[in-house]
Legacy VTK file of the C-alpha trace (Angstrom):
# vtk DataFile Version 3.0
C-alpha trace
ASCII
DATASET POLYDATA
POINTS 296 float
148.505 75.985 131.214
147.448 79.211 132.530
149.920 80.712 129.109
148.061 78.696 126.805
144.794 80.323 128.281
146.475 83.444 128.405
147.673 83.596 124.920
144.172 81.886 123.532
142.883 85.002 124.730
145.030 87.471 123.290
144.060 85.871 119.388
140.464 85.482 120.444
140.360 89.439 120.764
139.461 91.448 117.994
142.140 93.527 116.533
142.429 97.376 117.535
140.133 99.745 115.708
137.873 96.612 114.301
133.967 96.695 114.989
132.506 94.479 118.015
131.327 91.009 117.073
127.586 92.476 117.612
128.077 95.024 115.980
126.701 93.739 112.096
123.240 92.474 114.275
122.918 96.131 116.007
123.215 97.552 112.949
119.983 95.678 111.523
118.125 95.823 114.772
118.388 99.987 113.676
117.803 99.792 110.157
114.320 97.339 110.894
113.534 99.996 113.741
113.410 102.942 111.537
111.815 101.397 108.816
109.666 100.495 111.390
108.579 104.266 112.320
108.305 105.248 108.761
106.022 102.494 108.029
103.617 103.138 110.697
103.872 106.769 109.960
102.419 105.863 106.482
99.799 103.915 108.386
98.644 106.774 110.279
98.509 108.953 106.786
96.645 106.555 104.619
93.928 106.241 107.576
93.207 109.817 108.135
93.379 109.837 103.791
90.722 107.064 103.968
88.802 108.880 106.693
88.625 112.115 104.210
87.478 110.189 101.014
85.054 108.334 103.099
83.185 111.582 104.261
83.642 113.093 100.902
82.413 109.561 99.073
79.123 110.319 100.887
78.953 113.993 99.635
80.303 113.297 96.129
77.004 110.257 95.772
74.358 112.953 96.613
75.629 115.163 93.903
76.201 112.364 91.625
72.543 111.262 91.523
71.392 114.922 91.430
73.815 115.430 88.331
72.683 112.361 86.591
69.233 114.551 85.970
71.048 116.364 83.394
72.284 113.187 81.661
68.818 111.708 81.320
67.284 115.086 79.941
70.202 114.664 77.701
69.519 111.217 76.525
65.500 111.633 75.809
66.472 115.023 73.325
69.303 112.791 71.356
66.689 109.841 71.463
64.812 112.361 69.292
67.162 113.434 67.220
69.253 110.430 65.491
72.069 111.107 63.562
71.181 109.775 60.027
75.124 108.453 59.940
77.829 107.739 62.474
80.037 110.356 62.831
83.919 109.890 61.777
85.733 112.962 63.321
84.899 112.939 66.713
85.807 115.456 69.698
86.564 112.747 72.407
86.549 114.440 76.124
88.855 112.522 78.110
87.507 113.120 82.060
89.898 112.235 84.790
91.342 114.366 87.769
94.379 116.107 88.724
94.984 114.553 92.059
96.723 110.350 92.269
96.311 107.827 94.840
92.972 106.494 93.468
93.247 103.589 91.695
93.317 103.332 87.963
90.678 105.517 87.208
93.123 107.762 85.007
94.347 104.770 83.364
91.071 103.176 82.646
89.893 106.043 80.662
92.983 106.292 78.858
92.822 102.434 78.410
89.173 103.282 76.782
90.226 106.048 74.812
92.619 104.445 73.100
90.882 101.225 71.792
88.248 103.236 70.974
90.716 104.470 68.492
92.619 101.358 67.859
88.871 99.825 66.910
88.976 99.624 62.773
85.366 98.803 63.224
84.254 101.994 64.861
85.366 104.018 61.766
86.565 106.745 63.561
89.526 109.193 62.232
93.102 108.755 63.257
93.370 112.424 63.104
90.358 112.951 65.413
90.740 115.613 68.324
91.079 115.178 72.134
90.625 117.481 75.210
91.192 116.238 78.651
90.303 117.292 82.015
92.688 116.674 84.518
96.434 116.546 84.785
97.035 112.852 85.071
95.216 111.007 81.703
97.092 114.072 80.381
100.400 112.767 80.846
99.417 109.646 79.859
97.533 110.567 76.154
100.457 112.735 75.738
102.528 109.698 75.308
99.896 107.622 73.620
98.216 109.830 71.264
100.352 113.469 71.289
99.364 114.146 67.855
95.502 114.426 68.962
95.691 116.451 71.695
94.263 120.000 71.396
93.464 121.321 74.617
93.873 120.318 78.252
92.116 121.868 81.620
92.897 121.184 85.131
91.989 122.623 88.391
88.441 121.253 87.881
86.455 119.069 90.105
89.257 119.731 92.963
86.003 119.830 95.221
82.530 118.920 94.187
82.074 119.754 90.216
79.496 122.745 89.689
77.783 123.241 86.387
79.368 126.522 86.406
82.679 124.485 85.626
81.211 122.363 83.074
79.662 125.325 81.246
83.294 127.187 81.488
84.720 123.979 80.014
81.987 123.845 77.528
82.096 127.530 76.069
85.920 127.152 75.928
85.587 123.856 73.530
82.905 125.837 71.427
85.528 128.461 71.204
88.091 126.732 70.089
87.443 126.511 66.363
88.274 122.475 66.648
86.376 120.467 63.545
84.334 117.432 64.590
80.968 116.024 63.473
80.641 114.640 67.099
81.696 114.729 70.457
82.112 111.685 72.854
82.505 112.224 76.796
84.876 108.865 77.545
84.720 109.031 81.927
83.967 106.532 84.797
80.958 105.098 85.430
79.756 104.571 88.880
78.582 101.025 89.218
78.853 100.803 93.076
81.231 102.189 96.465
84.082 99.283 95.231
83.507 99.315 91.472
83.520 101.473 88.463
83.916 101.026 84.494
84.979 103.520 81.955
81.706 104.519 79.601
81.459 106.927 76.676
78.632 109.168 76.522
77.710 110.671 72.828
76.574 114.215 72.670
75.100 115.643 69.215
76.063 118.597 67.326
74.466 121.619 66.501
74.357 120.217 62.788
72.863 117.149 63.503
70.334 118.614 65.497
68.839 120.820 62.546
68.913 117.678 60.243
67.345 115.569 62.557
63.517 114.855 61.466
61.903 115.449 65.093
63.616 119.227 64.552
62.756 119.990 61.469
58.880 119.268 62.543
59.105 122.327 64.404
60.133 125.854 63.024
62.884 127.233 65.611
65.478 130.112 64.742
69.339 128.423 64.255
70.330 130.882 67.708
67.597 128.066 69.408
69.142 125.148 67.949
72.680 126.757 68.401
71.734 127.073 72.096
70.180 123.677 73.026
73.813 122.383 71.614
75.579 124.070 73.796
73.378 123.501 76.766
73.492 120.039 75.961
77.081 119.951 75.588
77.351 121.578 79.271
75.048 119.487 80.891
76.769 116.016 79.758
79.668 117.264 81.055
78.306 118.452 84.320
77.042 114.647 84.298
79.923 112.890 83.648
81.747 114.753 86.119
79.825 114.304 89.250
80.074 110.822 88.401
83.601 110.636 87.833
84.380 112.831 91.102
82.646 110.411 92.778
84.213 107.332 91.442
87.598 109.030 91.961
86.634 109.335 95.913
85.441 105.608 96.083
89.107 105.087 94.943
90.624 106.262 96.595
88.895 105.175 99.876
89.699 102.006 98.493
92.863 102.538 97.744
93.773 103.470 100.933
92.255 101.014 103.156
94.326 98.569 100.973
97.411 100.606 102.147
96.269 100.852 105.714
96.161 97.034 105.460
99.098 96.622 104.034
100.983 98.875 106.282
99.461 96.880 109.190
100.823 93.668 107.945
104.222 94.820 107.192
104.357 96.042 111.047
103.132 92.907 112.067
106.770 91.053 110.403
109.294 93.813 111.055
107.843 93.794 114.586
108.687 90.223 114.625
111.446 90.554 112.816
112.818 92.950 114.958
111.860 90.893 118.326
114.073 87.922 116.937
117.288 89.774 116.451
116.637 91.899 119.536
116.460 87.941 121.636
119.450 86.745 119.306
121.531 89.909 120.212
120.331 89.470 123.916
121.530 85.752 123.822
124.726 86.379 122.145
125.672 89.105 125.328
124.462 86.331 127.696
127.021 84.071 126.111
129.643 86.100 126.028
128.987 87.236 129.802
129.008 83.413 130.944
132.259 82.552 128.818
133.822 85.486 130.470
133.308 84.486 133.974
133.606 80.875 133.529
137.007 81.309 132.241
137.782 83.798 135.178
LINES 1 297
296 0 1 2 3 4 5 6 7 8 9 10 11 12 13 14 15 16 17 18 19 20 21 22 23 24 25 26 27 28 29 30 31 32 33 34 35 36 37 38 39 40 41 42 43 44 45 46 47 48 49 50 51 52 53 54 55 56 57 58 59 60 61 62 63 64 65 66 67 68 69 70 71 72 73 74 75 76 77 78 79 80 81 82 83 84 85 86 87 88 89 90 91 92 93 94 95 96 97 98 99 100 101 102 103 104 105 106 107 108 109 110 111 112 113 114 115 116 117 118 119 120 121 122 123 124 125 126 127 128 129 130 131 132 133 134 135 136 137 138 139 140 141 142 143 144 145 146 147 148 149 150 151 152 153 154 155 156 157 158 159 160 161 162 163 164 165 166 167 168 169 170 171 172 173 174 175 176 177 178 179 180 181 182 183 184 185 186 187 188 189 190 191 192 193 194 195 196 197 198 199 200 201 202 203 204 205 206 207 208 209 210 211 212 213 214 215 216 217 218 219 220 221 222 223 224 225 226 227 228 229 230 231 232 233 234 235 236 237 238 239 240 241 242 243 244 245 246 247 248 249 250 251 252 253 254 255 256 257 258 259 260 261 262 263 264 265 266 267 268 269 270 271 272 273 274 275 276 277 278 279 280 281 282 283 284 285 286 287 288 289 290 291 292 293 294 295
């Protein structure tokens, strides 16, 4: 008897050089409890991130409704000066940012961008020129529509957009010898601190200023006209990108207090995850203790 026990003992034993019975369930127990750290180390990144955009959200509003001035001075001048026919060959400025982690607001410009130009009914050229500020709706028109693209900037709006950027932006486009018969500002509209719609904005020409009939009442020099486009021109964009800049921050606020929750639910199972096999592998040496000294 005691041979049998003996020798049911020796093929019991793993063989020389093989890994411990445990070893497979140690193994996971590591792998959950570094995935574990890294996870909550993304926690504690997309918090302070949401922290940032929140206090810059705030900042971003006030300038938002002090830019939105310019776009309503805008709007009453066009309102008096019609263009007599839609314009075909249009300069569309494409407004996004340089910076990710905020949502789709790149993409949802893009989006509008191109059914604008997809739209048969809007009449507008194929061959029609874009410029886009910021990296990221870049990369993505580049692929979409590479043929249009004429001119890119970036490193605008990195903090709170000044109208000293959107004149630099706006004597750059007036220097650029492009063609158009119109320009049209596609960006995000603010609707509220969760929500936010891509909008075009239509700016008129120089040349549709002197043929419009509310002009022509008057008797200006073309250097007035020429300089009321460009003014315009410079204060839609300083419009539309106070109000992007602050839809990109509501983002991305957004965007990462859905991470921070997600994060904090994926803790929540690999903590419980982990508890399980730690217990299972705790059991298991239990086991193996008793067996051991019950067959002693």
């Amino acid at each position: 008897m005691l041979a049998r026990r003996t020798l049911g003992r020796i093929a019991s034993q793993p063989p020389v050089g093989a890994a411990p019975a445990g070893a497979r369930n140690m193994a996971t127990l590591r792998e959950i409890e570094l995935r574990l750290k890294s996870v909550r180390n993304i926690e504690k990144i997309t918090k302070s991130m949401k922290m940032i955009a929140s206090t810059k959200l705030a900042k971003a509003q006030r300038a938002m409704q002090a830019g939105k001035q310019y776009g309503v001075a805008n709007s009453e001048v066009f309102q008096n000066a019609p263009a007599e026919e839609p314009a075909k060959r249009k300069l569309f400025i494409v407004i996004s940012s340089d910076k990710g982690l905020c949502g789709g607001i790149h993409s949802s410009v893009t989006k509008a961008t191109r059914r604008t130009f997809a739209d048969k009914e809007a009449g507008i050229d194929a061959d029609s020129p874009i410029m886009v500020i910021g990296d990221k709706s870049k990369a993505q028109l580049s692929r979409a529509l590479p043929k249009n693209l004429v001119m890119t900037f970036n490193q605008i709006g990195r903090d709170i957009p000044t109208f000293a950027d959107a004149a630099g932006v706006a004597d750059l486009i007036i220097k650029s010898g492009v063609k158009y018969d119109g320009i049209a500002i596609v960006y995000n509209k603010f609707v509220s601190a969760i929500s936010y719609e891509a909008a075009i904005m239509e700016v008129q020409t120089e040349d549709v200023l002197k043929s419009a009939p509310g002009f022509k009442a008057y008797e200006m020099e073309d250097d007035v006209t020429k300089d009321l486009a460009e003014f315009s021109l410079a204060n839609a964009i300083y419009a539309t990108l106070v109000e992007s800049h602050a839809c990109e921050q509501s983002a991305r606020r957004n965007a990462m207090d859905n991470a921070s929750k997600n994060a904090t639910d994926m803790i929540g199972k690999l903590q419980m995850q982990y508890n399980r096999g730690r217990q299972a592998a705790i059991t298991n040496e239990l086991v193996d203790i008793i067996t051991g000294a019950s067959a002693l």
